[in-house]
KOLZAVEX-75388 format. One line per 3 residues: number of its first residue (from 1); their letters; for each residue z, x, y of C-alpha. Coordinates in steps of 0.001 Angstrom, whole numbers, plus 500000, padded with zeros to 6 digits. Example, Ala and Ser with C-alpha at 12.3 -4.5 7.8 and 13.67 -1.06 7.14 Angstrom:
! KOLZAVEX-75388
1 = AS = 507800,512300,495500 | 507140,513670,498940 $
//
This chain:
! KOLZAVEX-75388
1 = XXX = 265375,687371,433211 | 268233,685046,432142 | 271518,686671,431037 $
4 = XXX = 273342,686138,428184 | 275872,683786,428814 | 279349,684209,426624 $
7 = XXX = 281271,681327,426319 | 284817,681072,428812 | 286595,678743,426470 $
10 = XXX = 289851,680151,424955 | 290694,679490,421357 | 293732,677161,420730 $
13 = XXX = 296588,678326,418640 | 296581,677134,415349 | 298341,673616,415611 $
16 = XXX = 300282,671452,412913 | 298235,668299,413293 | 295173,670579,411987 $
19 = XXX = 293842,669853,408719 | 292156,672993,409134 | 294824,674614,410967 $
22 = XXX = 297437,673810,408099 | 295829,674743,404810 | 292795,676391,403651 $
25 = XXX = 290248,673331,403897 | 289719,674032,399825 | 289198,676743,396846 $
28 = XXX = 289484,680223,398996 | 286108,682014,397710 | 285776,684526,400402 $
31 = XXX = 287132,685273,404203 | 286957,687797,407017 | 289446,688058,410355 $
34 = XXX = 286821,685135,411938 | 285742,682594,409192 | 286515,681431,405741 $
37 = XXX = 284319,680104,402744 | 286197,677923,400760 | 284852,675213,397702 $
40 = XXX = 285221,671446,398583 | 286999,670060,395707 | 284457,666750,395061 $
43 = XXX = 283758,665667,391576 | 280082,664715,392566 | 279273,668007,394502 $
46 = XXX = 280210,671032,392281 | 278966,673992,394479 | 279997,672285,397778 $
49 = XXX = 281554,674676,400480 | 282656,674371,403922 | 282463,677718,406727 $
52 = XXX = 285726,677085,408052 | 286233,679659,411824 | 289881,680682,411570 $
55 = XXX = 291089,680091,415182 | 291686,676657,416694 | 288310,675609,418343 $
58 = XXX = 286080,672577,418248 | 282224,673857,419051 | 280108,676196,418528 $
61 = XXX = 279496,677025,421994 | 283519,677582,422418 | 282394,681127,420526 $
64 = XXX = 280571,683432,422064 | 277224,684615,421022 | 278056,687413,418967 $
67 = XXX = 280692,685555,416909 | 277792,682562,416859 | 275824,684957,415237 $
70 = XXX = 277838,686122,412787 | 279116,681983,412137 | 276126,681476,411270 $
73 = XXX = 275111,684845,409111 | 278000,683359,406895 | 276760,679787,406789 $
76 = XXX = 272826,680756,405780 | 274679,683079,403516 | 276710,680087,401829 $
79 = XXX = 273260,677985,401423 | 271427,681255,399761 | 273983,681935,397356 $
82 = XXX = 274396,678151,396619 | 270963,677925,395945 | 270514,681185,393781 $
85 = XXX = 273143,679516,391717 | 272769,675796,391343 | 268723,675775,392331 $
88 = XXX = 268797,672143,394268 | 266440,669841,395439 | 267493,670334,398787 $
91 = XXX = 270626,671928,400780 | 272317,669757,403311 | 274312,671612,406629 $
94 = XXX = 276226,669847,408616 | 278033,670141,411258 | 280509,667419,412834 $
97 = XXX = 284359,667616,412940 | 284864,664001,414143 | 287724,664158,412108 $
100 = XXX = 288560,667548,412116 | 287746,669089,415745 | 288286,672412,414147 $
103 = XXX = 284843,674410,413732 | 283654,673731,410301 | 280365,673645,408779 $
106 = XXX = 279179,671847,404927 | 277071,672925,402804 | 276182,670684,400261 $
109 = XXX = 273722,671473,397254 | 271595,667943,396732 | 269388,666690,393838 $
112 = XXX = 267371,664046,393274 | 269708,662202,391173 | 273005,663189,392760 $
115 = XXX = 275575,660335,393583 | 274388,659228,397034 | 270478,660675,397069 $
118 = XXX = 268503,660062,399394 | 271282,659085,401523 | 274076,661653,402933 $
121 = XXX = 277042,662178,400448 | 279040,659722,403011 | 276718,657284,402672 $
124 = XXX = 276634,654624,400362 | 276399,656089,396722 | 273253,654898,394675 $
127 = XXX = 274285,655836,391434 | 277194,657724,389495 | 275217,661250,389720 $
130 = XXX = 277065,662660,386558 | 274135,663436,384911 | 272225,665282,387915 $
133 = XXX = 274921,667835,388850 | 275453,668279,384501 | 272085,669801,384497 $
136 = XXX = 272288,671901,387250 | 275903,673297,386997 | 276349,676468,385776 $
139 = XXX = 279488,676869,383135 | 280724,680317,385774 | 279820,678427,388264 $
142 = XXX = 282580,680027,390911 | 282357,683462,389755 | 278455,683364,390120 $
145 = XXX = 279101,681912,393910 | 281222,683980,394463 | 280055,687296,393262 $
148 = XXX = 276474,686180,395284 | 278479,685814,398388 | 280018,689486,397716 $
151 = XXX = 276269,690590,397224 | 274964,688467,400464 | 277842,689023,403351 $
//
């Protein structure tokens, strides 16, 4: 029977060269002592959020399983609550932090006719999208997030 194995990497102090580390990463729309939600400000992606973990680390695996677990119980909760409330085509998580090695994940509400569809919002856009996220946008948009979050986590 394999055991559980807990991860032996130590979480960096918060540092100035940070993006993450320096401000909130976005619009605060909920946080705990581990993580924070916040709202990407993009004019093309109303409802986008990132899952930004508080301390200083770069992978998942630098966490051990139990705060893995609840990462990620805050992350599915993000995509459920951005999905009660904008209903897209499709949700896109990712995970990278090539340019910010500080534990973050995106979650990104996509539609058929968004800016950059089929392709990844960094990809090369396709169209200005405008009219897509118009249609799907809710005028309390935040507050509804939000108060799903409250309900979900």
């Amino acid at each position: 029977m394999k055991k559980n194995v807990t991860s032996t990497a130590v979480a960096k102090p918060k540092t100035a060269a940070c993006p993450l580390c320096r401000g909130k990463g976005g619009a605060l729309l909920w946080q705990d002592k581990h993580c924070r939600i916040v709202i990407v400000r993009d004019t093309d992606y109303a409802g986008y959020c990132r899952v930004i973990w508080n301390t200083h680390i770069k992978e998942m695996t630098d966490l051990s399983v139990k705060q893995r677990a609840h990462c990620m119980r805050v992350v599915f909760a993000v995509e459920q609550a951005v999905r009660t409330v904008f209903m897209p085509d499709k949700i896109n998580l990712a995970s990278f932090g090539n340019m910010a090695p500080h534990l973050h994940w995106h979650v990104i509400p996509r539609f058929v006719g968004d800016a950059h569809f089929p392709n990844p919002v960094w990809g090369k856009r396709q169209r200005s999208g405008k009219t897509a996220m118009a249609k799907h946008t809710p005028a309390n948009w935040r507050t509804a997030l939000r108060d799903q979050l409250v309900r979900l986590l």
